[in-house]
N, C-alpha and C positions, 0 to 999 in steps of 0.2 A: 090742792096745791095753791101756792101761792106765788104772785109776779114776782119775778127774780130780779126786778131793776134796781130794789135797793141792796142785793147781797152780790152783783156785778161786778168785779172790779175795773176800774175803768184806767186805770194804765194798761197800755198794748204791751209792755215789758211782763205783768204779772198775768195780763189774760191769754197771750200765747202758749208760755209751757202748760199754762193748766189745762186748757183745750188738748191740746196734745197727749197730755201725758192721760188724762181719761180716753182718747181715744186708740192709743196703744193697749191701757191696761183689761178693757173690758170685757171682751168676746171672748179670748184665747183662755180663759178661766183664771183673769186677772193675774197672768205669768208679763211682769213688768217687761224680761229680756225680750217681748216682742216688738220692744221701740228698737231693738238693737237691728243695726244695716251694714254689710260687708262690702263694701268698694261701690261705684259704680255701675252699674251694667248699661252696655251697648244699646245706645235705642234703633231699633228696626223699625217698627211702627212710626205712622207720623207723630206728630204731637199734636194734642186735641185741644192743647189752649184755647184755640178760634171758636172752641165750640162747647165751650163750658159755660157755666153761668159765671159770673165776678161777685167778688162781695157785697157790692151794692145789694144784689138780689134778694141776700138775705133781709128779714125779719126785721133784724135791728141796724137795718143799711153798713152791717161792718161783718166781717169773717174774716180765718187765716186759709192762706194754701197751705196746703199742706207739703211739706218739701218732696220732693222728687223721691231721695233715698227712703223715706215714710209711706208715698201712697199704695207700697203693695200690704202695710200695717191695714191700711185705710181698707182698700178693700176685701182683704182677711176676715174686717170688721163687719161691714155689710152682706158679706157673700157666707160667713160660718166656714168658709174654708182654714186648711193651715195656713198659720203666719208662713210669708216666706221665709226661709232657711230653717226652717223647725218642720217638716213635711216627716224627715225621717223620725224624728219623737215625737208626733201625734198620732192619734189611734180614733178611731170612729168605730162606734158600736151600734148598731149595726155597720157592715166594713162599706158597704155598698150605697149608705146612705151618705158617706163625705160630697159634700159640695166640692163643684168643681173648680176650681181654681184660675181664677181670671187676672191673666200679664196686666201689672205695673206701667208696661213700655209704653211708653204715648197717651199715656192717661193721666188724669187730672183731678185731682179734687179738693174740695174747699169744708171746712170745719166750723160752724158758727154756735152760736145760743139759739137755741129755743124762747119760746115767750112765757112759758110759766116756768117755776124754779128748778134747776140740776136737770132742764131737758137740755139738748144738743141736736142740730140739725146736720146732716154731712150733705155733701153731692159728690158724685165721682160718675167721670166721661170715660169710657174707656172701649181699646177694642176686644171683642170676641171671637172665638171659635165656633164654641154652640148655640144653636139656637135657644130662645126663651122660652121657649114650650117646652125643650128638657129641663129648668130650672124648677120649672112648675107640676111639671111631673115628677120630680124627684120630692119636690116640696108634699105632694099631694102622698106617694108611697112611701113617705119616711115623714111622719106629723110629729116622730120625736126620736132624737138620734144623742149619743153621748161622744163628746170629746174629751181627748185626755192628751195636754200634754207636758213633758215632766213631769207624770203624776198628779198633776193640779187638774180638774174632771169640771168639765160645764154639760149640763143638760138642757137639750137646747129642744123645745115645740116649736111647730112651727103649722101656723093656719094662714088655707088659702083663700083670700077676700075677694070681692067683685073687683073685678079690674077698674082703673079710671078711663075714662075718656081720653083718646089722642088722637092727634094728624091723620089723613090718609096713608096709609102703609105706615103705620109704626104701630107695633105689639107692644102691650102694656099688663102689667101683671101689679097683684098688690098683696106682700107677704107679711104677717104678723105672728113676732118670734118673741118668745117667752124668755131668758137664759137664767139658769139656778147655777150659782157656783158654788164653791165650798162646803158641799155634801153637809149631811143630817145635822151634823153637831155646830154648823154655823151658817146658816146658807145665805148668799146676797145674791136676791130676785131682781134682775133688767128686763126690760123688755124696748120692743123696738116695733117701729113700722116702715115697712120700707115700699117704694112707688118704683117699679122698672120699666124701662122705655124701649124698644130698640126698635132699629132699625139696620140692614145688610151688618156689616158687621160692628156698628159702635152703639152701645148699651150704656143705661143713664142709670142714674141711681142717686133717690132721693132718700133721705133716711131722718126718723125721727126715734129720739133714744132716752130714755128715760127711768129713774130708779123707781122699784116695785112691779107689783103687775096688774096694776090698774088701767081702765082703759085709758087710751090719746086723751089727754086734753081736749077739750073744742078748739083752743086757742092755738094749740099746736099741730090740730089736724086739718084745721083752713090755713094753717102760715106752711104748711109740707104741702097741699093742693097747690097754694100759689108758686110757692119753690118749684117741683116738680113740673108748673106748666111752662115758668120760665126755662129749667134745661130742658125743656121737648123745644121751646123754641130757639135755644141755643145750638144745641146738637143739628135740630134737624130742619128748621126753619119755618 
């Protein structure tokens, strides 16, 4: 790979849909209608702005947030669960291997570049139900599960890495996910690394995303180290 600073575009007009729109298109097995969002929903949850990383943090001192009616896209992305409003046409093979699906409501995240070329960094603050030790057990008895939805199919591996270092009381996990779309006759290979954080009930998530299935970068696996230690100290202090 090579640095992406000269293939950048550097108007904020032309590098926001692009950010976006690869971050809708990716995981769900490149089914584009997963940018699509239907009204508002009611936030219950606080909002975790206070406790998110800001774009500075990133890399290249610039990122977008990600809009509100998008970050349950965002986390779709991260998590391999269904897009929101596509639960009832998505299928998992094995049934029992679907990731669980973690509320949009009061959560946050930010979309940037990576430091060598076509990677992408996200973060997302948000709250939970389950704990992180089911994440990683589900991760560890399902290392490969199939998605389908509208008929569009992603095969998704998924291996579980040494954890990172964090805070007192905060559980950290470190997942490394393969995804194959477009079955035999045309397949496009992603893969991903992702750093989890939590603590009582708000979980962090640090992600690094990149075309093919070669390993991280160095250059993008010390700029997600530094990422992920800024929202541990965002989140949790």
């Amino acid at each position: 790979m090579t640095p992406a600073t000269a293939h950048r575009p550097t108007s904020t007009a032309r590098r926001v849909p692009a950010l976006l729109l690869a971050a809708c298109a990716v995981l769900a097995g490149g089914v584009l209608s997963a940018c699509s969002v239907s009204g508002d929903a009611q936030s219950s949850n606080a909002d975790l702005s206070s406790r998110s990383v800001s774009a500075s943090d990133f890399p290249s001192g610039s990122a977008d947030r990600i809009p509100p009616p998008a970050v349950g896209n965002a986390l779709a992305d991260v998590t391999g669960a269904a897009v929101p409003g596509q639960a009832k046409d998505t299928s998992f093979d094995p049934a029992d291997c679907a990731p669980e699906p973690v509320s949009a409501d009061g959560a946050v995240a930010f979309l940037g570049y990576g430091t060598v070329d076509r990677s992408t960094l996200t973060t997302v603050v948000a709250h939970v139900t389950a704990p992180l030790a089911e994440v990683v057990d589900r991760a560890r008895r399902c290392p490969e599960f199939t998605r389908t939805t509208f008929g569009a199919s992603s095969t998704v591996t998924t291996e579980v890495l040494p954890a990172p270092p964090a805070p007192d009381g905060v559980a950290t996990a470190t997942l490394r996910r393969t995804i194959v779309t477009g079955g035999e006759a045309a397949p496009v290979t992603t893969s991903t690394l992702t750093l989890l954080g939590e603590r009582d009930d708000v979980r962090v998530y640090a992600e690094c995303r990149w075309p093919g299935d070669s390993p991280v970068a160095p250059e993008d696996s010390a700029a997600l180290d530094e990422l992920f230690t800024k929202a541990l100290a965002a989140a949790f202090g």
